[in-house]
N, C-alpha and C positions, 0 to 999 in steps of 0.2 A: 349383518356383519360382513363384512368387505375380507377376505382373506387372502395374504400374499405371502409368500418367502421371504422378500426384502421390501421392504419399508423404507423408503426415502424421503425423510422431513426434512423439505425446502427444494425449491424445484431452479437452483439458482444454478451456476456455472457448475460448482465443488458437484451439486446431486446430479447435475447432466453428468458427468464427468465419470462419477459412483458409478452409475448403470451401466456404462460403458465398460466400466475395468471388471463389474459383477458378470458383467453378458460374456467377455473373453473367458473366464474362467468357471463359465456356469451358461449353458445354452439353452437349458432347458427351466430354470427357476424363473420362476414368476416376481415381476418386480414392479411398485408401483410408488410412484416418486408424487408426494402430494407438498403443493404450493402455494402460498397467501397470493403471489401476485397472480393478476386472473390472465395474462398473457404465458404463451409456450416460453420456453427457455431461450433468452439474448446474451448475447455480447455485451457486458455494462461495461465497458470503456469506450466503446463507442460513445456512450451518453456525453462525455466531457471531450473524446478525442471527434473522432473520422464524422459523424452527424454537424457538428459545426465546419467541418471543413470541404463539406458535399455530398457526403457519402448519402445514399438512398437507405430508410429505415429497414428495407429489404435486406440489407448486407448484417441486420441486426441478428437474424434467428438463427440457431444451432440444430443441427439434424439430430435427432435424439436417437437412442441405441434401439437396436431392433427389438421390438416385440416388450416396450414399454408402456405402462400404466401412468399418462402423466393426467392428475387432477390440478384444476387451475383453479384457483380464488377460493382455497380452503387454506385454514388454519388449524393443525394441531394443537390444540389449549390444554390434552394432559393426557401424563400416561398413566400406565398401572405395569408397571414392568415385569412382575413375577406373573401377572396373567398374559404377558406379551400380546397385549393391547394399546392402542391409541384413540382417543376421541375427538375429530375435529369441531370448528366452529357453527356444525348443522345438524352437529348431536351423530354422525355417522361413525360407526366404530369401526375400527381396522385391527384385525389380528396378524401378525407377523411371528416368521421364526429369527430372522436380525434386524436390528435398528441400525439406521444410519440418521445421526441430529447432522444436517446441514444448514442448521437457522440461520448462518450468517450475521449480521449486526446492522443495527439501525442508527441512524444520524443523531448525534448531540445536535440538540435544542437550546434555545434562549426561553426562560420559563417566559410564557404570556405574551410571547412572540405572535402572536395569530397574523397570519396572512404569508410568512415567509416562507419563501423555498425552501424545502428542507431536502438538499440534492440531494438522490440515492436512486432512483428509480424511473425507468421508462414512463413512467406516469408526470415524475418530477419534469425530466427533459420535455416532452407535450408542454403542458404549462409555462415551462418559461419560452418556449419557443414563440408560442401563438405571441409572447408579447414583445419580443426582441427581433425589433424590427429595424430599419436606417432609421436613425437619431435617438432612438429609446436610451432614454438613461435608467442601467441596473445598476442596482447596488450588491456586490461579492463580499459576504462578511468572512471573511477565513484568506489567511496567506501562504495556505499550504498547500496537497500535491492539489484537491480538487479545484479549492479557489482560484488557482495559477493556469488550472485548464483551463477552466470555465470564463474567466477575463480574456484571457488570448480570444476563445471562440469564441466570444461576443464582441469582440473590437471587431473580429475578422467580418464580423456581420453588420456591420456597419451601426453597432451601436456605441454610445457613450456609456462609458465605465469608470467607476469608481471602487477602490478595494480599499477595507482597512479591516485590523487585526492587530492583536495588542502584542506582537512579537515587532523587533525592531526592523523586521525587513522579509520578505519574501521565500518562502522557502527556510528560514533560520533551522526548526528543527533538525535539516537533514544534511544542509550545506554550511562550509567555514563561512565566518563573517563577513569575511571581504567577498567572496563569491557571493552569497546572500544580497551584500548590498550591490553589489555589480546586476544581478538581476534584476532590482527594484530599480533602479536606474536606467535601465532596459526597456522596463515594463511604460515607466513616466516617457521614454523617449516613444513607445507605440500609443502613444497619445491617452493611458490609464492614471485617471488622478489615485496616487498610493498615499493612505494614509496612515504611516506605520506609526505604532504606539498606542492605539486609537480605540481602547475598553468598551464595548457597547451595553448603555446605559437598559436602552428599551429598542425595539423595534416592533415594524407591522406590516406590511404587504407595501406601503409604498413612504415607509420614513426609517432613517436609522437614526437615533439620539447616542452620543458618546459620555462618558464622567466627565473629558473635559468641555463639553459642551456644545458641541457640534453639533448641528442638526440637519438630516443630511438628507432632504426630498427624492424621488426615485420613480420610474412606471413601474419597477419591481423590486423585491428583495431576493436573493438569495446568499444561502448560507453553506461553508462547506467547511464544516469546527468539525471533520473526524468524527467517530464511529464508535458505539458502542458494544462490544460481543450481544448478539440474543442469546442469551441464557437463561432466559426466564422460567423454560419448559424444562431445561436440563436442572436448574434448582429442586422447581416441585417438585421433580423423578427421585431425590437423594443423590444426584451423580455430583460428583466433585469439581467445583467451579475455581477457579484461579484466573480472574482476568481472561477468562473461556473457559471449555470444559477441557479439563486436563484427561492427556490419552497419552497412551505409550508409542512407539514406533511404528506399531502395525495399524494406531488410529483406533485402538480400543479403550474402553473409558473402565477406571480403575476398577477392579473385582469382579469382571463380566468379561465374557466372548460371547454373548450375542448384542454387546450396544456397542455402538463405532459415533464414533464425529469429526466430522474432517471441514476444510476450510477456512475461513473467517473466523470461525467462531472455536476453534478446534487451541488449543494449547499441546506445541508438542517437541519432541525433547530434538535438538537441532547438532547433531553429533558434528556437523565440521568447525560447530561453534561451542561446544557444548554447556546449552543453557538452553532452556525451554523458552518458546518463543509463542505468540498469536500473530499470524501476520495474511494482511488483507488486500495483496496485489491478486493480477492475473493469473501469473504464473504458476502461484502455490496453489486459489483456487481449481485449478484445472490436472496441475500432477498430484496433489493432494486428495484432490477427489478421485482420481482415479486409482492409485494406489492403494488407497482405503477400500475400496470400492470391490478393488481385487481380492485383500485380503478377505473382505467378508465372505468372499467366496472361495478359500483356501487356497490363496496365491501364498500368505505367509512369509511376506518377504516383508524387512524394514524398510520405512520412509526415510532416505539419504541426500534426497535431492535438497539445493540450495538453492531455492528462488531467487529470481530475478525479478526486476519494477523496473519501468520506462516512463518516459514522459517528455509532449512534445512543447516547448513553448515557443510561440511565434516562429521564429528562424534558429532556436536551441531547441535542442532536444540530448535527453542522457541514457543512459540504463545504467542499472544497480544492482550490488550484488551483496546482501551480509549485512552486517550492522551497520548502517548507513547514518549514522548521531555526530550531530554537531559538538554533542558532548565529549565526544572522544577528540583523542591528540588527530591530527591529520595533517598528512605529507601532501602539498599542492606541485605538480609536474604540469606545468601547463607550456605546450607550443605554441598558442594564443593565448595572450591572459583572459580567461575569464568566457572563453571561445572555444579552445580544443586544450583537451587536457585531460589527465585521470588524476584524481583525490584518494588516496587510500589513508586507513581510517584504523588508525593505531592504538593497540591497549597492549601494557606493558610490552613493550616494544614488539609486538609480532602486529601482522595485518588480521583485524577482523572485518575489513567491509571494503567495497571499492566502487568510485563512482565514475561513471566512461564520460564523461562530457563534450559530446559530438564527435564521440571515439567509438569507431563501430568493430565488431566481429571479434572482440576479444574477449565477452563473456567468460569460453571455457577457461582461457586464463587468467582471467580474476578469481573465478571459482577455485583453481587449482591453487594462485598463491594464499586464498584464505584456508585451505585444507589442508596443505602442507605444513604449514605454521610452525616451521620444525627451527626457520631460522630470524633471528630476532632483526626487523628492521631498521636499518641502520644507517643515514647519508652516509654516500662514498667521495672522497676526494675525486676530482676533476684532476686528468695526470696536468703536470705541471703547474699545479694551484697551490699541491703541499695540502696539509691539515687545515689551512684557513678557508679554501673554499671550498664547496661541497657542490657534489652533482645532485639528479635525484634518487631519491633513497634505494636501496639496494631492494627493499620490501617489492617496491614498485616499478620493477627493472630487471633485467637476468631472464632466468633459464623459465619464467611463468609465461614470457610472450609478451610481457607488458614492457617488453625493452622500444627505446627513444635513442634515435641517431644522434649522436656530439654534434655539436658543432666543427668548425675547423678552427674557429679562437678558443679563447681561455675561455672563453663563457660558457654555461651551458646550452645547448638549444631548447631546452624547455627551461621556464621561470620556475624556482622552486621554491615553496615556502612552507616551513613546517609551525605547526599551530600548536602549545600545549596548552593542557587544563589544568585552572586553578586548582589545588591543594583544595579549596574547599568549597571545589561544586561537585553535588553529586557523582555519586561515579554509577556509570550506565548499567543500569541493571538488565533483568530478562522478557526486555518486552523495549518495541520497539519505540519511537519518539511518537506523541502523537500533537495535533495542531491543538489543545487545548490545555496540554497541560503548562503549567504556570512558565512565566520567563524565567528563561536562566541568566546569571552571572558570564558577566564577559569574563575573554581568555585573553592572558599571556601571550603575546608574539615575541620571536624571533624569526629573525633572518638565516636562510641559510646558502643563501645565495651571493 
């Protein structure tokens, strides 16, 4: 029987992170962070970002927190929680006085798919590398954040690319439409055959078949359809699963102070938004986990942080802040159309989300005008224009920092165009858009420019 203090299932960014925030606030507990993948703790953005654009696998690994127990290439397959035990995948038990579930989530699949990439993992990125060589044609089934990486880093590598996905354009989940299809046009213009609308029938390691009939040859396949919560482990236990394991603020799983989950897989209550959310960027994996991490070791402070998402494509690149849904109403301010610009992302007129689009350093004020939320977004008249024309919206402008210089004419200096939603498309619930779930219904334009 293996004995520790703290127990860390899953040895990904969120548990590196854990041990960290356990170690500041506990110097002397014993903590040991066991892991399915048989490699030390990485940077997984790197997989889809900085390794395709040069970076040496070196800049991959993470120093892990002093005087940690990290086990590689085991799996926890089940607990017994009132005995404050664990058993991994080689029959070895572990007794702990707190749990931390960092199981993270696994890649949606195409059933009888055999042969394709299924991106997620430093094992994935090896694989497709050895075959993505000058002139290799891959095939990218997915048009969302990974599929969008993953096609940039393979053109850049001098391979031929092909992307399709049954959304009408690139990125759709998370960007207005005409953004959406301005990138897909982008993508076609760095030399990627886009094939939007495009259902996959069957696939296999080197073919994609569509419903409408396409049959689409390849050196390889990969896939990036979004991610599933691992909860598998947290089910057996009896702990409360909602689209992840539901936890309070402090990252504790409901009717317990000794089981914590934090991360990807972690469901938790999002106070500058408030609605409980599961969300699987960098950022939340890394203050998440450390926060959580803390508390287990009598920090006791709430999780308030509002993550942020980035991402680079070819010569665009964005960061994000909030409910970032195409499904929401959204105010477009662009000083280049479709170039530089912020998107904020409107429900009953306040802002809940904002997208920086080649607009750097103004995170904290994004952040700040989705926390504020005190005042209802509103386009403002342009002086001299009267009530007919309008600048950009007030939500996205003023005393947050997201303020945009006028022009000297009547016009605005930024393009601005507001987007609402159909009466009868969903309205955006407590969980973020993800690249498989079903197409939506187009939206309503007007002008407000």
């Amino acid at each position: 029987m293996h004995t520790t203090k703290y127990l860390v299932v899953g040895a990904g960014m969120t548990g590196d992170m854990a041990a960290k925030g356990i170690r500041e606030h506990d110097s002397d507990g014993s903590i040991t962070v066991v892991g399915a993948d048989p490699n030390p703790t990485y940077k997984r953005p790197l997989l889809t970002k900085g390794l395709w654009q040069g970076a040496a696998e070196e800049k991959l690994w993470r120093e892990p927190a002093e005087g940690v127990e990290l086990v590689t290439g085991r799996r926890i397959v089940s607990l017994e929680l009132a005995a404050h035990t664990a058993t991994d995948d080689t029959g070895e038990q572990y007794s702990w006085e707190k749990l931390l579930l960092a199981t993270g989530a696994r890649p949606r699949e195409i059933p009888g798919a055999d042969g394709v990439v299924w991106f997620r993992d430093l094992a994935d990125y090896r694989r497709l590398r050895e075959v993505a060589g000058e002139g290799t044609h891959i095939a990218v089934i997915g048009g969302g954040f990974i599929g969008s990486e993953l096609a940039a880093g393979l053109v850049g590598n001098g391979c031929r690319v092909t992307m399709l996905f049954p959304e009408p354009g690139i990125g759709h989940r998370l960007f207005p439409a005409d953004l959406s299809a301005s990138v897909t046009d982008y993508y076609r213009e760095k030399g990627i055959e886009v094939l939007a609308g495009e259902m996959v029938s069957s696939a296999s390691g080197d073919r994609v078949r569509t419903q409408s009939g396409l049959d689409i040859e390849a050196d390889a396949v990969v896939a990036g359809l979004g991610v599933v919560a691992d909860t598998e482990l947290a089910e057996a236990a009896g702990l409360e699963v909602n689209d992840g394991i539901v936890v309070d603020e402090y990252g504790r799983v409901s009717g317990r102070d000794d089981v914590f989950a934090a991360g990807d897989v972690a469901r938790f209550p999002v106070a500058a938004l408030g609605v409980a959310l599961r969300i699987e960027h960098e950022d939340h994996a890394n203050s998440h986990g450390h926060a959580v991490g803390a508390n287990m070791a009598g920090a006791h402070q709430p999780y308030d942080h509002l993550p942020f998402f980035y991402s680079d494509l070819f010569d665009l690149g964005y960061e994000a802040v909030g409910l970032v849904d195409s499904r929401l109403e959204a105010v477009e301010d662009w000083q280049e159309p479709f170039r530089k610009g912020v998107v904020t992302y409107v429900e009953d007129g306040r802002p809940r989300g904002v997208l920086l689009w080649n607009v750097w350093d103004k995170l904290d004020a994004a952040r700040d005008l989705i926390v504020r939320r005190g005042r209802p977004c509103r386009l403002a008249p342009w002086p001299g224009r009267g009530s007919r024309g309008a600048g950009p919206s007030s939500c996205a402008s003023g005393s947050s920092g997201l303020s945009r210089t006028r022009s000297s004419s009547s016009s605005p200096a930024f393009a601005c165009r507001r987007r609402s939603s159909s009466s009868q498309r969903e309205r955006p619930g407590s969980r973020l858009p993800s690249s498989s779930d079903a197409a939506l219904s187009s939206r309503r334009r007007s002008s407000c420019s």
